[in-house]
MDAnalysis code that builds the backbone (N, CA, C; Angstrom):
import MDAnalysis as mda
import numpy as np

u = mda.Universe.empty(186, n_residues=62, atom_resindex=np.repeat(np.arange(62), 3), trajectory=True)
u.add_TopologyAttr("name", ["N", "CA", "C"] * 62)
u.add_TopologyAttr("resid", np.arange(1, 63))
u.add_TopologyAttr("resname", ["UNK", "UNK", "UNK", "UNK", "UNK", "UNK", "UNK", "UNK", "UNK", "UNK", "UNK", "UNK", "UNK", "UNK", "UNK", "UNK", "UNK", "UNK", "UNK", "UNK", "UNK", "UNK", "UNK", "UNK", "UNK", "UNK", "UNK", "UNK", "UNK", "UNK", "UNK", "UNK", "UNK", "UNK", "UNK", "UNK", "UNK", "UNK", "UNK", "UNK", "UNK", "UNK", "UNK", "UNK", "UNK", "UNK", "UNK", "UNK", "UNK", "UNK", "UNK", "UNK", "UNK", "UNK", "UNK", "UNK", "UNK", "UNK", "UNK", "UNK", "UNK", "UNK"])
u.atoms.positions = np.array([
    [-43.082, 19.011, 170.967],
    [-42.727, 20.392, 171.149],
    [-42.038, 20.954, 169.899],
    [-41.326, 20.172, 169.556],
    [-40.445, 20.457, 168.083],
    [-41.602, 20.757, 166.805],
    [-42.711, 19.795, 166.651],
    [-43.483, 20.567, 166.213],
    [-44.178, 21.640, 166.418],
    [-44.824, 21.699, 167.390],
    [-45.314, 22.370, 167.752],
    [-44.506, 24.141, 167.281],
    [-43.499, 23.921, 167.805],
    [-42.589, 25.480, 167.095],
    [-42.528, 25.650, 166.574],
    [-42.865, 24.846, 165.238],
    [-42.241, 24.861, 164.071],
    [-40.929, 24.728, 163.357],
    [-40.300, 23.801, 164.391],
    [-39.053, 23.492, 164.044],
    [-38.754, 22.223, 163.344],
    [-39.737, 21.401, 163.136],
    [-39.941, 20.344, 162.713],
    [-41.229, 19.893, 161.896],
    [-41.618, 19.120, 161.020],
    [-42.522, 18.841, 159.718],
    [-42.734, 17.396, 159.971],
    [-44.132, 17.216, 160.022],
    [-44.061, 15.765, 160.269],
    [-45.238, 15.012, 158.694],
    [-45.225, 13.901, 158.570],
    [-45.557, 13.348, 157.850],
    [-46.041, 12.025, 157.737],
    [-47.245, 11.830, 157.842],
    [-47.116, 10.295, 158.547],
    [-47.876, 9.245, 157.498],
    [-48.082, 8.179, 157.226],
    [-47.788, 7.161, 156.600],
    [-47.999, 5.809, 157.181],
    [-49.358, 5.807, 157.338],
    [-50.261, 4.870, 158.118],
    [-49.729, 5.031, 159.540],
    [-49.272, 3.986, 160.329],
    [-48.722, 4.085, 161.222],
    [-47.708, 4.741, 161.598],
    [-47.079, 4.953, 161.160],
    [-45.464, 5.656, 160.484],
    [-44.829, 6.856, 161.014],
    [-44.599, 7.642, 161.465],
    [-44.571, 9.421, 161.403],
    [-42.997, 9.835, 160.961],
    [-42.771, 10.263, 160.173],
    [-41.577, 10.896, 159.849],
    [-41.422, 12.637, 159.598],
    [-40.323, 12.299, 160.602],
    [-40.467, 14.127, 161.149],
    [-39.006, 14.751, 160.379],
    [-39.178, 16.195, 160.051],
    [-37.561, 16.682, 158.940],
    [-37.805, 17.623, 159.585],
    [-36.424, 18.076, 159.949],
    [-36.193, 19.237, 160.290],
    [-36.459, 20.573, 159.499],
    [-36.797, 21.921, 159.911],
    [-37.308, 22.182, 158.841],
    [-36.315, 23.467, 159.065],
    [-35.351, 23.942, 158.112],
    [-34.398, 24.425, 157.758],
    [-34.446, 26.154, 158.112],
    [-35.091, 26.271, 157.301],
    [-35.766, 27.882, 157.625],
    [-36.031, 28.189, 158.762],
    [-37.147, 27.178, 159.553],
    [-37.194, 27.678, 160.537],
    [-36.404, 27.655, 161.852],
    [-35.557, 26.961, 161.370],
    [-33.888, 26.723, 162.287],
    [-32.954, 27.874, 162.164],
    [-33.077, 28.388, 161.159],
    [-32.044, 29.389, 161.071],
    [-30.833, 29.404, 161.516],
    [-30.486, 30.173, 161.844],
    [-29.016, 29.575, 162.230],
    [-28.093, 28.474, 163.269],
    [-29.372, 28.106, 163.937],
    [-29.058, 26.725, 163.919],
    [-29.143, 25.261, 163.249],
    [-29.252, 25.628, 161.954],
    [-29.127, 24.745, 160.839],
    [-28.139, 24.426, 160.858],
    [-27.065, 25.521, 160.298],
    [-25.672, 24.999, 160.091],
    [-25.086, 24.617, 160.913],
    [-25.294, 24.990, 162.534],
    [-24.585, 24.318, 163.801],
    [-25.169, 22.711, 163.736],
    [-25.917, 22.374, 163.406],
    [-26.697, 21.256, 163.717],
    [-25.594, 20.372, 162.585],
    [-26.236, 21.056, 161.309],
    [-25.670, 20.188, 160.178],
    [-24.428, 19.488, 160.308],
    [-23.248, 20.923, 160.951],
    [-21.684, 20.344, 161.529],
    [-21.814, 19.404, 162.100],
    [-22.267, 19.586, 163.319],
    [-22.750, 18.935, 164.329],
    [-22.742, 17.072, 163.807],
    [-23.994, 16.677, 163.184],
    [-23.917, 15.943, 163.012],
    [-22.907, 14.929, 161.560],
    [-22.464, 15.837, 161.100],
    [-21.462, 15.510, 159.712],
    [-20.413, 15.192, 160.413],
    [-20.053, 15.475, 161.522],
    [-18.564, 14.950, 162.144],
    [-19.136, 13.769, 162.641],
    [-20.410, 13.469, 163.106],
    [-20.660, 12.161, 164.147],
    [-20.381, 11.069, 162.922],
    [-21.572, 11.468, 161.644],
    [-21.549, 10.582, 160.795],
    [-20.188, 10.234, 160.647],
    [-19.718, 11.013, 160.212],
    [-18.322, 10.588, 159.666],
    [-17.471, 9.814, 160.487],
    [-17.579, 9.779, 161.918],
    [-16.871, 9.243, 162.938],
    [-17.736, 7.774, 162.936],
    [-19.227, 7.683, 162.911],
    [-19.758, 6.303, 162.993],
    [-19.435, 5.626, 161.596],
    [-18.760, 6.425, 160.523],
    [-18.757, 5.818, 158.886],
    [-17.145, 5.001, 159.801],
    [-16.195, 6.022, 159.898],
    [-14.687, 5.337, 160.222],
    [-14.921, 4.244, 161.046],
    [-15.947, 4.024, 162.254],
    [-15.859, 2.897, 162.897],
    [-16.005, 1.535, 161.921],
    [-17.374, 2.013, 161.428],
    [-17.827, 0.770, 160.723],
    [-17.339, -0.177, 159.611],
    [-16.271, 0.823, 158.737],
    [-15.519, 0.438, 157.868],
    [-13.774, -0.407, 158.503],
    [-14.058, 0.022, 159.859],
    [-12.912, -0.486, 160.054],
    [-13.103, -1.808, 160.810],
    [-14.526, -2.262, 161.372],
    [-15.247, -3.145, 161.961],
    [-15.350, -4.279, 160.679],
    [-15.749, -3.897, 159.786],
    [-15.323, -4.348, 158.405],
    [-14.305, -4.683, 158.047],
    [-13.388, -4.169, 158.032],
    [-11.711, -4.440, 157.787],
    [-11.568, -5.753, 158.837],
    [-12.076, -5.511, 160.135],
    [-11.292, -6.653, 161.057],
    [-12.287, -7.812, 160.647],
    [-13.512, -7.840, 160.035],
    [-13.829, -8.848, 160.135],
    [-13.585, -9.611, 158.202],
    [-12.639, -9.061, 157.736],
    [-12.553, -9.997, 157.110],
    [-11.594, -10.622, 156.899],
    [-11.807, -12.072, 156.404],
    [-10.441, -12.930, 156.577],
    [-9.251, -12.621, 156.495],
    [-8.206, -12.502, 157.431],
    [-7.162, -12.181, 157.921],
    [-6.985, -10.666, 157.850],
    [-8.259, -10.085, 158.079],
    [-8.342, -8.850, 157.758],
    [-7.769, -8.088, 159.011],
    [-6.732, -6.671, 159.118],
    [-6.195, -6.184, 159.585],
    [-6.722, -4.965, 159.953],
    [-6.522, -4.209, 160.747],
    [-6.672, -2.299, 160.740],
    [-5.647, -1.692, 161.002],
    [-4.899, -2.207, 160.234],
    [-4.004, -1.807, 159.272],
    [-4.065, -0.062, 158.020],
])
């Protein structure tokens, strides 16, 4: 459906399909989206680095 609207670009690569959002035609839900997901990242970056921290030797989260 996302293609289909034109809200999405797909590209495929033998078996493959890789789909991008396609900016323009999001319009202003680009930038809601973009937020959107820049806080998740950033929240799955803090987990992982700190999953990191505990796992190394005598490593603290601290």
């Amino acid at each position: 459906m996302l293609r289909e609207s034109g809200l999405v670009t797909l590209r495929q690569d033998g078996k493959k399909r890789f789909y991008r959002a396609d900016r323009e035609a999001l319009g202003p839900l680009a930038a809601y989206l973009q937020s959107m997901w820049a806080t998740r990242l950033d929240t799955l970056a803090e987990l992982a680095e700190a999953a990191e921290r505990a796992q190394r030797p005598g490593g603290t989260d601290s």
